[in-house]
C-alpha positions as CSV (number, residue, x, y, z in Angstrom):
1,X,-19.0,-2.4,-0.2
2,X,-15.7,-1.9,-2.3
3,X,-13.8,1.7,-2.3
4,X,-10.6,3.1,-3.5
5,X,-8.6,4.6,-0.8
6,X,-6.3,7.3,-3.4
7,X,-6.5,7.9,-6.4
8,X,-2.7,8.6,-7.2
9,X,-1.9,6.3,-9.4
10,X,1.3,4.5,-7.8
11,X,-0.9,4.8,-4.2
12,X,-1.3,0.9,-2.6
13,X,-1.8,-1.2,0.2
14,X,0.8,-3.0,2.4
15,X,-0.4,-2.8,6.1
16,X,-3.1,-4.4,7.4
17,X,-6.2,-2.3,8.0
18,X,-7.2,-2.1,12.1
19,X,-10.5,-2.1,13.0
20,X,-11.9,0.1,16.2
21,X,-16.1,0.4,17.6
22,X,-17.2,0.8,13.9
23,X,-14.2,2.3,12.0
24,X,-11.6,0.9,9.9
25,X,-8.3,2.6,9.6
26,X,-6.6,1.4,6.2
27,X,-3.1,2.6,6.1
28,X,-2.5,4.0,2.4
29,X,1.8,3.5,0.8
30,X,3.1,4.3,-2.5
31,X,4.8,2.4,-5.1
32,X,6.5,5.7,-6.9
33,X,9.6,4.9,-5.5
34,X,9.8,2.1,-8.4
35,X,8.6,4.5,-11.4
36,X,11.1,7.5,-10.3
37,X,14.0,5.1,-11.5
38,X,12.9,5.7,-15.2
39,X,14.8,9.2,-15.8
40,X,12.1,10.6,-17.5
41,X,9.6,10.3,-14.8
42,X,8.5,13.1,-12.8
43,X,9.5,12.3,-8.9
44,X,7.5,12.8,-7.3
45,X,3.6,13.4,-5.9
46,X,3.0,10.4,-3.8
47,X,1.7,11.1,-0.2
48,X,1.2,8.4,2.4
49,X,-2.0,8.4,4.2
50,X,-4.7,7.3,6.8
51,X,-8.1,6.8,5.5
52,X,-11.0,5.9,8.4
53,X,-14.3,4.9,7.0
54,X,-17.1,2.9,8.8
55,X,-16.4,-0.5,9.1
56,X,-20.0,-1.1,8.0
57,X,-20.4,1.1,4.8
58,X,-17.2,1.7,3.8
59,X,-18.3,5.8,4.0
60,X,-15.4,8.1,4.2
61,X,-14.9,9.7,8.0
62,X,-11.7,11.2,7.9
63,X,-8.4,10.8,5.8
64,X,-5.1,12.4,6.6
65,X,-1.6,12.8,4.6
66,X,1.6,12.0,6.1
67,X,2.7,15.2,4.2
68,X,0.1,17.9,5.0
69,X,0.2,20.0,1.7
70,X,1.0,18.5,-1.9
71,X,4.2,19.0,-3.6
72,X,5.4,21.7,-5.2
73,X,7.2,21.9,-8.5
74,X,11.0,21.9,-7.6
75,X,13.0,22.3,-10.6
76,X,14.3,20.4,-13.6
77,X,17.0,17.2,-13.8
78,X,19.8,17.7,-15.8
79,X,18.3,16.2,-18.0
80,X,15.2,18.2,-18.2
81,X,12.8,16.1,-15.9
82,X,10.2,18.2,-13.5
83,X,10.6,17.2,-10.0
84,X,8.1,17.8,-7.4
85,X,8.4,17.5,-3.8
86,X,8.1,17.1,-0.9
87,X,7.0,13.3,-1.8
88,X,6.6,10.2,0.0
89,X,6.2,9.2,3.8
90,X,4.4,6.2,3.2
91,X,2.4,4.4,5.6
92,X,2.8,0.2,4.9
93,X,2.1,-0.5,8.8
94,X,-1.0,-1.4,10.4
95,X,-2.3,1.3,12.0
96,X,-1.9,1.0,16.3
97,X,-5.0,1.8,18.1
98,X,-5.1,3.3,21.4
99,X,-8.4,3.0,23.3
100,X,-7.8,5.0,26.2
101,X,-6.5,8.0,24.5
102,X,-8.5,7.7,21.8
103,X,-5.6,8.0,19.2
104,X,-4.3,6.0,16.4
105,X,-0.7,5.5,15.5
106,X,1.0,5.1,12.6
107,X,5.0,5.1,11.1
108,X,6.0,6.6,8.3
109,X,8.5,5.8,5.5
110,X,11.2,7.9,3.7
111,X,10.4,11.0,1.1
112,X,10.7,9.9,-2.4
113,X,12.3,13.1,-3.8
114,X,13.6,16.6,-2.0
115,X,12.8,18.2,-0.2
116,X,13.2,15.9,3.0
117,X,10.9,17.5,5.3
118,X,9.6,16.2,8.8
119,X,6.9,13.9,7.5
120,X,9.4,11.1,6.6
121,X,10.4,8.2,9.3
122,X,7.9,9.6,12.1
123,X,6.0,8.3,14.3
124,X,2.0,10.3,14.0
125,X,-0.5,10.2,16.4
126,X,-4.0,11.2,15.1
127,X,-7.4,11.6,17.1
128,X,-9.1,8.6,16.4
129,X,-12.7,10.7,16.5
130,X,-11.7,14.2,14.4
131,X,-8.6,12.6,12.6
132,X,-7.0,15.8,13.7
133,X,-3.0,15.3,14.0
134,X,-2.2,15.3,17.7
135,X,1.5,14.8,17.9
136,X,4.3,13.5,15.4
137,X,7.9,12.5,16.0
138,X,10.7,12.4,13.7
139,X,13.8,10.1,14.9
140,X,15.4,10.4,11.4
141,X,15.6,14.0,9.7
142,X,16.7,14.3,5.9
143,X,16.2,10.7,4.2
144,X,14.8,11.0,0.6
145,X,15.1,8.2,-1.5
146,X,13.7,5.8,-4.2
147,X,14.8,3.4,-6.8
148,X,17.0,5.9,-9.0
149,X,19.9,5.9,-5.9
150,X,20.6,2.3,-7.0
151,X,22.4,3.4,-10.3
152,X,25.1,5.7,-11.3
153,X,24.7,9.1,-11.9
154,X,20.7,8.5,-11.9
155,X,19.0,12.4,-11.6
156,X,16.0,11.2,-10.2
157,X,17.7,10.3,-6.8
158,X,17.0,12.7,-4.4
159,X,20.2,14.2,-3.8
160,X,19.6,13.6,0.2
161,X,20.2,9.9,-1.2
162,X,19.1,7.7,1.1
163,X,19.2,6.0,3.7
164,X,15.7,4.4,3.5
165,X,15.1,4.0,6.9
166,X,11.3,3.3,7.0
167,X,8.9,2.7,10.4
168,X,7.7,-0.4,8.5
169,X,6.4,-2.1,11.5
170,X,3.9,-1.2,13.1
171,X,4.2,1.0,17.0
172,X,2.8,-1.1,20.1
173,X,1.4,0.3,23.0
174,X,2.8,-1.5,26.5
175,X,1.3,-1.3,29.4
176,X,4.0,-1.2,32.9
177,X,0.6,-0.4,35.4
178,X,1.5,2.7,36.6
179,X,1.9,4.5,33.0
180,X,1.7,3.5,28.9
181,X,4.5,3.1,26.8
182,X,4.6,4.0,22.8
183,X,7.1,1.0,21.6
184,X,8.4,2.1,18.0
185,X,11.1,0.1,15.8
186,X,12.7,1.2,13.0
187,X,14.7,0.0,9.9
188,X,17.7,1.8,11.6
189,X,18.2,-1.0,13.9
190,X,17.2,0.9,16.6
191,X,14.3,0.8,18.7
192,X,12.2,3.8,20.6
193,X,10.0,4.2,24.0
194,X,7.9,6.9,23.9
195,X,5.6,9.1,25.5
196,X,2.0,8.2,24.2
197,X,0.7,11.4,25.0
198,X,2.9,13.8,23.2
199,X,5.5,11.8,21.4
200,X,8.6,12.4,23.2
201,X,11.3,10.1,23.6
202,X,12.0,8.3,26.4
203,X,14.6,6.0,25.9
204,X,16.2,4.4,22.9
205,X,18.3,1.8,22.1
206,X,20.5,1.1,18.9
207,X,20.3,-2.9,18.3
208,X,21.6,-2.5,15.1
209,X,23.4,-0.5,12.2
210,X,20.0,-1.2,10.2
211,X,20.0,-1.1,6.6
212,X,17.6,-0.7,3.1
213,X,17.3,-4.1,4.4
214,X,17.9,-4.1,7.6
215,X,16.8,-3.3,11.4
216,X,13.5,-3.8,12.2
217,X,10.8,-4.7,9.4
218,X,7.4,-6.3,9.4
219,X,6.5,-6.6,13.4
220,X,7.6,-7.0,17.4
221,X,5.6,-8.5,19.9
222,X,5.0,-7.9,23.5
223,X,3.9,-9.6,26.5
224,X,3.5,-8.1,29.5
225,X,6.6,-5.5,30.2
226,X,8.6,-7.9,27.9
227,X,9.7,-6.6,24.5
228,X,10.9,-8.9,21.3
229,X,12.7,-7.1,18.6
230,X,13.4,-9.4,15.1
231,X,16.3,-7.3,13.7
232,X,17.0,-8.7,9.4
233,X,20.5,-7.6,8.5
234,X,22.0,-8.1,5.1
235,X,25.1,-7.9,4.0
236,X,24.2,-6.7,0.8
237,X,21.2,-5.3,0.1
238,X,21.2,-4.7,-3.8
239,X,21.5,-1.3,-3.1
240,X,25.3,-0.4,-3.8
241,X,26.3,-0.6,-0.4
242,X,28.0,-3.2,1.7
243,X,26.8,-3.3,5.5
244,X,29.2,-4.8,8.0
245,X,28.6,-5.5,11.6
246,X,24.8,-7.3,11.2
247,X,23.3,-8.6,13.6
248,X,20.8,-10.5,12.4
249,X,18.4,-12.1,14.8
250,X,16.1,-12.1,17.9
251,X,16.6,-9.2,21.1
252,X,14.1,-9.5,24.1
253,X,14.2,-5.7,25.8
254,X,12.6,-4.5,29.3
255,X,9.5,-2.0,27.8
256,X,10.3,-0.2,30.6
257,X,13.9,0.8,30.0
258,X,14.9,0.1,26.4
259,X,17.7,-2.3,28.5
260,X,18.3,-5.4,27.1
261,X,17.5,-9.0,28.5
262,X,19.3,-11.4,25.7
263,X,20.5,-11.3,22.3
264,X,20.2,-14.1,19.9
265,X,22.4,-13.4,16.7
266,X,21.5,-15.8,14.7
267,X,24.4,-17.5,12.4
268,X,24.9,-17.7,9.0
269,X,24.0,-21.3,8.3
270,X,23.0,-21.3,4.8
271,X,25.8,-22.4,3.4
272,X,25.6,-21.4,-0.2
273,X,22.1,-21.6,-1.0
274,X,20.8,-18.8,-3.3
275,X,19.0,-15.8,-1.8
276,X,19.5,-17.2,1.7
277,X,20.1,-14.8,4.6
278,X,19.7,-15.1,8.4
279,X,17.8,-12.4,10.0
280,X,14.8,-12.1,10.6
281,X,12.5,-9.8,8.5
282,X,9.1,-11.1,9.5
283,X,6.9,-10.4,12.5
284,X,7.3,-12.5,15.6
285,X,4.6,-14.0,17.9
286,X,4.8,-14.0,21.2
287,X,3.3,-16.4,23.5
288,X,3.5,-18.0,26.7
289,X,7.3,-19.3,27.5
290,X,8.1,-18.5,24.3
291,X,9.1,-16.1,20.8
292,X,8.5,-17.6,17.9
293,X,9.9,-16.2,14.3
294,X,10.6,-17.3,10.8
295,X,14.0,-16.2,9.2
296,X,14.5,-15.7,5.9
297,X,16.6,-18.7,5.9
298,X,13.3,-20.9,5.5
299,X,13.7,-21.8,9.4
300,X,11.3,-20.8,11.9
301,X,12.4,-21.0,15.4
302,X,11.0,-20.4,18.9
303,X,12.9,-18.9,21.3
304,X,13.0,-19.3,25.6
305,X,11.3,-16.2,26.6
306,X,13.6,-16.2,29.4
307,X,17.5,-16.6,28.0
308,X,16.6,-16.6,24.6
309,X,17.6,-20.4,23.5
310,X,16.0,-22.3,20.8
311,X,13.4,-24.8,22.1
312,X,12.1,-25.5,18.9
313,X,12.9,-25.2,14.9
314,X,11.0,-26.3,11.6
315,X,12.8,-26.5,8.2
316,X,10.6,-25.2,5.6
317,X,12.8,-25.2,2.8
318,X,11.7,-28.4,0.7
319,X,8.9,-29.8,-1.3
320,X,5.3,-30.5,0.2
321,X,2.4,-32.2,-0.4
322,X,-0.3,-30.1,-0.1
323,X,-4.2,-30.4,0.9
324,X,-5.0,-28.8,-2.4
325,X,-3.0,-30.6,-4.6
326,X,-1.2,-28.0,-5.9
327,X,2.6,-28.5,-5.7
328,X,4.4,-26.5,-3.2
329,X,7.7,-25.6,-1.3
330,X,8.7,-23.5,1.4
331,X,11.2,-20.6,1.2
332,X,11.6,-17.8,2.7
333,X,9.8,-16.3,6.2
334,X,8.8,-12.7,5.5
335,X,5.8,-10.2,5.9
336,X,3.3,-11.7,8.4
337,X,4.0,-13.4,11.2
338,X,2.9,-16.9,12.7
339,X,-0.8,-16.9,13.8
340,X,-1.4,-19.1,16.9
341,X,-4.9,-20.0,18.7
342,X,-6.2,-23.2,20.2
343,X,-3.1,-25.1,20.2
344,X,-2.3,-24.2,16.1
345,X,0.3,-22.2,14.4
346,X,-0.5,-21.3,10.5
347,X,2.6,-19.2,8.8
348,X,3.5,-18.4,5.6
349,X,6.3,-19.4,4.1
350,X,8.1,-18.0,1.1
351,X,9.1,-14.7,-0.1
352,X,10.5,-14.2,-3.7
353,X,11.3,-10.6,-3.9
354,X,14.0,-8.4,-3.3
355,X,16.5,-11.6,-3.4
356,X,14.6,-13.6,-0.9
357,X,13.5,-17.2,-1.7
358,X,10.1,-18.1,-3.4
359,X,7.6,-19.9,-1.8
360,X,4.0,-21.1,-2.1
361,X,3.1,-22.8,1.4
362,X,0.8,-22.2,4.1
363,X,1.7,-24.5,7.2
364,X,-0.7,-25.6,9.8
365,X,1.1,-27.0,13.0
366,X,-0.4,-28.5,15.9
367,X,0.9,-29.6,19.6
368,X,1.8,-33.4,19.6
């Protein structure tokens, strides 16, 4: 079966979709943020969403919006332009399924134009069953922003301007025994235990100053009442401002408490090389003894579960001969994490956008 999930024309798909029983939950994120740059266009009508259709027919069950009601008209740019709002919340996590409660999670990103409202950089909970919204959480009020903020004197920023501090990865759900925990980490740098019944915050703990580019971005990992936190930031992030204080690297945290076990900033090594930086943007795997995580700096690493020290590092950033014979090299660790089973690890490596370094490899590694 084949479907289209929206029909706005700047709608996408970053986040994988999660299966559960016979429904698929595809989370639904906009590209409008790019467009709203032109001064001309009219920012903007872009609504994140949740879609669940059955996994077997691809027939529509339920779909929600981040942002309840459609925008309204707003009034007119300097320059004449309409603007519509509120826009945005995107959804470009995988959606985080809770069995027991019967709920699905999701983050959401920032509005794309004003009005900010309560939709953006939330944490939702929806009834898996009904799709009816059971709880949401905002832990950032009044960031609306898109492409336009990165000029001068652009109209189409929202005049809330930033700071485009998504939920891009996805919420996971601990369990301690005697109670769940809602573990949510944000582009802010900072990191949130919640309630997984109504939302409310339980602890939270500020790993980093965060960033456009910074915080936490494609995915943490858990095992057991252990918590691993990648944290990506830049110095500069292309977006007119200059972030100081980064702490780019990994952070293992009790679930339980938000309280931190070790930190592993990871240095700046590159040492000139173009579009290099040392954090880590992509998700980490956890396994037994050990966190593993590609930096952007083409260097994955694996890290002591216990004081955080590097048992283990791979150098992706040359040429390779590849099984296909097409000609490849490694760059950049970003987006998906490593993928282990059976004694292999496949990752991705390479990342060409937003100043990152290319790539074109897929890597297979084994245990000697």
């Amino acid at each position: 079966w084949k479907i289209k999930v929206d029909d706005h024309s700047n709608a996408t798909q970053t986040g994988t979709p999660a299966r559960f029983e016979n429904i698929l939950f595809i989370p639904i994120s906009g590209l409008e943020v790019i467009p709203a740059f032109n001064v001309e266009y009219e920012c903007c009508t872009f609504r994140g969403g949740l879609l669940a259709v059955e996994a077997r027919t691809g027939k529509t069950l339920w779909k929600q919006y981040s942002i309840p009601l459609p925008g309204k008209y707003s009034g007119t740019t300097s320059v004449g332009t309409r603007m519509f709002g509120p826009s945005g919340a995107p959804i470009w996590n995988s959606p985080n399924i809770d069995k027991k409660r019967r709920y699905v999670y999701v983050g959401t990103g920032e509005n794309y134009s004003t009005p900010a409202d309560d939709s953006s950089d939330a944490i939702i909970a929806f009834n898996i069953d009904t799709g009816k919204e059971v709880w949401r959480k905002q832990t950032l009020a009044g960031d609306a922003w898109n492409l336009a903020c990165m000029a001068k004197n652009n109209p189409n920023c929202p005049k809330e301007n930033g700071p485009d501090l998504d939920y891009s990865s996805s919420s996971i759900l601990v369990n301690l025994g005697n109670k769940d925990i809602l573990i949510a980490g944000q582009k802010s740098g900072s990191v949130y235990g919640l309630d997984p019944d109504t939302g409310k915050i339980l602890w939270s703990n500020a790993l980093s100053n965060g960033g456009t580019q910074g915080g936490v971005h494609f995915g943490m990992a858990a095992e057991g009442k252990t918590l691993y936190v990648p944290i990506n930031d830049m110095a500069n992030t292309y977006d007119g401002k200059v972030y100081k204080d980064l702490k780019p690297g990994v952070h293992s945290l009790d679930a339980e408490t938000g309280k931190i076990l070790w930190s592993k900033i990871n240095p700046n090594s590159c040492g000139g090389i173009e579009s290099c930086d040392p954090g880590v943007s992509a998700a980490v795997t956890a396994i037994p003894g050990a966190v593993i995580a590609g930096h952007l700096d083409g260097v994955i690493r694996a890290y002591d579960k216990d004081n955080g020290n590097i048992i283990w590092s791979y150098n992706a950033l040359k040429d390779f001969e590849s099984v296909s014979g097409v000609p490849a090299s490694g760059g950049g660790f970003s987006g998906s994490g490593p993928a282990i089973r059976n004694g292999y690890m496949a990752v991705n490596s390479g990342y060409g956008i937003y100043d990152h370094m290319p790539g074109n490899v897929l890597l297979l590694f084994s245990i000697e």
